[in-house]
N, C-alpha and C positions, 0 to 999 in steps of 0.2 A: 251602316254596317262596315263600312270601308275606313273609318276613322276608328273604329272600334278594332279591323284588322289589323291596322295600322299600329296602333299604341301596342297591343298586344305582342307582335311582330317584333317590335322595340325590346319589350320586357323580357322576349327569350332572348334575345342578342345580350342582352345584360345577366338572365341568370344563366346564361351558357358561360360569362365572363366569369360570373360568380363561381360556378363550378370549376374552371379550370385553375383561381385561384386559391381554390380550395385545396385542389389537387396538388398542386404546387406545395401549400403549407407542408399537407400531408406527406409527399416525400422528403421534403426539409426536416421534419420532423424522426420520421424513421432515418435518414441519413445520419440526424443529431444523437439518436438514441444507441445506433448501432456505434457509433465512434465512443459516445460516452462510457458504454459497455466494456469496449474496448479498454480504456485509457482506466476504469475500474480494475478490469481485470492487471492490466500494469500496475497499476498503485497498491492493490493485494500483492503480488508478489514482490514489490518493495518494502512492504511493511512486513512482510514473514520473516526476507531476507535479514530486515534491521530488528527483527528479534529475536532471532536466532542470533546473529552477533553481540546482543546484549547477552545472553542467556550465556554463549561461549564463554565473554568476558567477566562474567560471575563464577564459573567455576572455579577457578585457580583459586580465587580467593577462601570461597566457600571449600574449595579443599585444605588449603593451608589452615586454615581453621577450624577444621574436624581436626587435623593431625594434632594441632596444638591441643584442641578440649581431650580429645583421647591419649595423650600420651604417647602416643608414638614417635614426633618430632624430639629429640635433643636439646637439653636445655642452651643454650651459642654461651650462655655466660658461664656455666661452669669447663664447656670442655675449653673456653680459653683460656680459666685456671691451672686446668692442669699442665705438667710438665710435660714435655717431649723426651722421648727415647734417646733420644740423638746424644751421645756423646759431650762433655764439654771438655776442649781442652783444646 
């Protein structure tokens, strides 16, 4: 019975070991999730930030180009045919 207490005695000592590096995982774990989380939520708000400056840099264009399909913009080649007011002489 004493060699039977014995070994047994042993096997909690090991699963007490066992347990504590469980526990250990387990906050490494939560530590790794919570920082991940983190460093997500940074990388969403760099990737909003660089689509919104793509989006910005399309506009101009995409306006200069409404202006041209509708008519609104001046044709550059005819008013640099025309003549000026200005006096010669």
């Amino acid at each position: 019975m004493a060699a039977i207490s014995e070994q047994v005695g042993g096997y909690v000592a090991l699963i007490d070991q066992y347990i504590a590096t469980v526990d250990n995982i387990n906050a490494s774990i939560s530590q790794i999730q919570a920082n991940l989380d983190s460093q997500l939520g940074t990388l969403k708000t760099v990737i909003i930030i660089a689509m919104l400056w793509i989006l910005i840099a399309q506009l101009a264009p995409l306006y200069l180009g409404w202006e041209l399909v509708s008519g609104q913009r001046g044709n550059p080649s005819s008013a640099a045919s025309t003549p000026s007011n200005q006096p010669v002489g």
